[in-house]
C-alpha positions, -999 to 999 in steps of 0.1 A, spaced: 267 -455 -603 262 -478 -570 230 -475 -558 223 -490 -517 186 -499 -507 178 -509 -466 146 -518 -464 119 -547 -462 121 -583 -478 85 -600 -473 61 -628 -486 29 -610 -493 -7 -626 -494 -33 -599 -512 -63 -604 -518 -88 -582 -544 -125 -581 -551 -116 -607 -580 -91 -623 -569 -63 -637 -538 -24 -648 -547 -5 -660 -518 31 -663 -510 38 -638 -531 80 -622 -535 71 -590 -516 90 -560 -489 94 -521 -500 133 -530 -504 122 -558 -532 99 -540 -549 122 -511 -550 154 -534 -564 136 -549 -592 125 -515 -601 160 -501 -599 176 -530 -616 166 -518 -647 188 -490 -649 218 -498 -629 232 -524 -605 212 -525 -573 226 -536 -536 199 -548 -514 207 -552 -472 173 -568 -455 167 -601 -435 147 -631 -442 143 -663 -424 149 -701 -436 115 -700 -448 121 -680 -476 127 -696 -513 156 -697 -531 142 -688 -560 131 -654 -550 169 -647 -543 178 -660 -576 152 -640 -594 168 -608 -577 202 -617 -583 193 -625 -624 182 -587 -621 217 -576 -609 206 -571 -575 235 -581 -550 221 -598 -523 252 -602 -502 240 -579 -476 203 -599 -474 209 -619 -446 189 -652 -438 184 -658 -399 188 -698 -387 152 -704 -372 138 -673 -383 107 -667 -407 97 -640 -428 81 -612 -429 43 -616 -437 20 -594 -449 -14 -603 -459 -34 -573 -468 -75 -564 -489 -79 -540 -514 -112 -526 -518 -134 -518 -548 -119 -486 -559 -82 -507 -555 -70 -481 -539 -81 -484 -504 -70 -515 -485 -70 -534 -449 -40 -550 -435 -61 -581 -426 -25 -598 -408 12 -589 -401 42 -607 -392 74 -589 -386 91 -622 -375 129 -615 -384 122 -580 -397 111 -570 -361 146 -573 -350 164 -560 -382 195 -546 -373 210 -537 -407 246 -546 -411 261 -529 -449 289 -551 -465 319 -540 -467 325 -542 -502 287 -519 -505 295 -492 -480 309 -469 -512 278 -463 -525 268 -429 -541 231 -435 -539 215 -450 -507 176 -453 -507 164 -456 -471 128 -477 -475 102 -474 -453 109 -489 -417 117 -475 -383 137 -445 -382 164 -459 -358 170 -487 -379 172 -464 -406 196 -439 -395 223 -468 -386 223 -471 -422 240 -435 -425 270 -444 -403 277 -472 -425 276 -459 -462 299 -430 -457 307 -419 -495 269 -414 -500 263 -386 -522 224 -386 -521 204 -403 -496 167 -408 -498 140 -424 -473 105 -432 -478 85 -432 -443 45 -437 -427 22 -427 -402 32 -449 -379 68 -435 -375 51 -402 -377 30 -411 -350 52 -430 -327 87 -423 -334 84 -386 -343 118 -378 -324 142 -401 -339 122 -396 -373 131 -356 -373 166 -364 -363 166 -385 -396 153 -363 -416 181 -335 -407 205 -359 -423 180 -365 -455 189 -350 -486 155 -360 -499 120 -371 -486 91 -395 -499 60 -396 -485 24 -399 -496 2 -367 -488 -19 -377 -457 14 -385 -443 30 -358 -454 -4 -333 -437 6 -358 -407 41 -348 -405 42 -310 -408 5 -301 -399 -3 -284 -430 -29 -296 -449 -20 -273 -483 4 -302 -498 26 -272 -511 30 -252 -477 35 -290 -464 64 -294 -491 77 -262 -475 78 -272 -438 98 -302 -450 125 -286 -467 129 -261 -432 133 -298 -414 171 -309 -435 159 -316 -472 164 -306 -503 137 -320 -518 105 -336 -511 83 -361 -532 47 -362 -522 24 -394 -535 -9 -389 -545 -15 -421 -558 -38 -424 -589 -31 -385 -589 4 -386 -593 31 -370 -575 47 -337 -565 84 -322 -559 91 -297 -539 130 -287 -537 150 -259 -534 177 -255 -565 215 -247 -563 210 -208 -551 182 -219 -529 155 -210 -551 121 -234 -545 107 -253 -576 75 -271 -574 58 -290 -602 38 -320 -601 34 -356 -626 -2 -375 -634 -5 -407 -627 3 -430 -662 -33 -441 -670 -34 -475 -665 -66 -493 -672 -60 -528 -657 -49 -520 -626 -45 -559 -606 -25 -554 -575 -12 -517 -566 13 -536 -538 46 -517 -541 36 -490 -563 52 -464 -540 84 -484 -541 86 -490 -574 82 -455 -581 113 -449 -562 131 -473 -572 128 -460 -610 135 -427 -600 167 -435 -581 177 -462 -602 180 -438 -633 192 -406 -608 221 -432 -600 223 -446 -641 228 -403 -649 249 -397 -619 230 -364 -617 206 -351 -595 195 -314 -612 165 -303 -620 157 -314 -651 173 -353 -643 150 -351 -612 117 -341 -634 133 -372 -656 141 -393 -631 104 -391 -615 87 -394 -649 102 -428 -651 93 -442 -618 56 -431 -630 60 -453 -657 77 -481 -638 51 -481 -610 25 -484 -643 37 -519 -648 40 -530 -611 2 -528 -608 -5 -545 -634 1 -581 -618 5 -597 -587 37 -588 -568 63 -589 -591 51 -610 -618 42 -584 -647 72 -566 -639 91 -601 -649 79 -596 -684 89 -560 -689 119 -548 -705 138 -511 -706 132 -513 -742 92 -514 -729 96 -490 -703 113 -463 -726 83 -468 -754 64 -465 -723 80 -430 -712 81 -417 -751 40 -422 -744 38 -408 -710 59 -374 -729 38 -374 -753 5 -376 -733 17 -344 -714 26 -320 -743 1 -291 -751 
């Protein structure tokens, strides 16, 4: 089933305590698509400027990643982000960022992409965002990732985007941020009373959380570890990847019910495993569904009691 991401397309610098890579394929849309890709055919809408290679469009396009809606600006640059994890790698400082192009993103779907079922809103400003919704009028589910920042600073036009929402990520300091709660489950509450029917907390190395209310309005919570990964090298676009494994195969089932969901987040776990386990995209280059399925038989199995 067609899935839509809006979102981010950026050349990252990171730098760890062993090691920096620059000029690395980054953006929460990118990470998301290759993610995605290895379920079902992903559309990608962002902007980049003439600085950015060729090759990183090819490599999303050998994916299946449609990149007719990534549009390059004449004169433009980039984004860039250049960013320091700490010793525990999950801490970090944005040590430099460049919106360049992105700053004035103004998000224009294809034609050909406005029937998609399954739209994934990545993390940007919720204005931007919410002009995506006028233009991808078939959607069935649509799902946004958002920050503190937007919390922060554009908490109206954030709640009037979350109305339209049928589903929420968010990491839990953000999600304390957003409703004022700081029990992650009565958060997960206040966010369904807001427009959703569900809600995905991040916890990081901890895992994640769903909160959602089922088909008669009942709530179901229940909450997924973290896959133990022991060589973690770069945790860039974890989040992302996360989502884009669990909307990728949400839009590969066509099926958004309970159990698909509990699916459906169990292999973005497993996805994201692989993302930090190289620079920007590079380990997930090597991976294949055949891997990631051995990877999720593993994941089952290291849950069962």
């Amino acid at each position: 089933m067609s899935l839509l991401v809006v979102g981010s397309v950026a050349i990252d610098n990171v730098e760890t305590p062993v090691e920096r890579r620059d000029d690395l394929l980054g953006g929460s849309a990118t990470h998301f698509s290759y993610a995605a890709s290895f379920f079902t055919p992903v559309r990608l809408v962002g902007v980049v400027g003439d600085d950015f290679p060729a090759e990183h469009v090819e490599l999303l396009e050998s994916r299946n990643v449609s990149t007719k809606g990534l549009e390059r600006k004449a004169g433009g640059r980039t984004f860039r982000w250049t960013g320091r994890y700490l010793d525990n790698m999950n801490d970090r400082e944005t040590l430099d960022v460049q919106l360049n192009v992105f700053g004035e993103f103004d998000p224009v779907v294809p034609e050909e992409h406005r029937d998609a079922r399954y739209v994934f809103l990545a993390n940007g400003v919720p204005a931007v965002q919410a002009k995506v919704l006028s233009q991808a009028l078939d959607r069935k589910i649509v799902v946004a990732d958002t920050m503190d920042l937007w919390i922060n600073e554009h908490r109206k036009d954030l709640d009037a985007l979350i109305g339209e929402l049928d589903g929420l990520v968010l990491n839990d300091s953000e999600a304390k941020l957003l409703t004022g709660q700081q029990n992650l489950v009565s958060a997960g509450h206040a966010v369904l009373d807001m427009g959703p029917r569900f809600v995905i907390v991040k916890k990081g190395e901890h895992g994640a959380m769903f909160i959602g209310r089922d088909l008669v309005g009942a709530i179901e919570v229940f909450t997924l570890p973290a896959f133990p990964t022991e060589n973690v090298v770069d945790p860039t676009g974890a989040g992302d990847s996360f989502a884009g494994g669990m909307m990728g195969y949400l839009a590969e089932q066509d099926a958004v019910d309970p159990a698909t969901l509990k699916t459906a987040m169990a292999y973005g776990t497993v996805v994201a495993s692989f993302n930090v386990e190289g620079f920007g995209l590079h380990r997930m280059t090597e991976v294949t569904r055949e891997q990631i399925d051995e990877r999720l038989e593993a994941y089952k199995r290291m849950l069962a009691f």
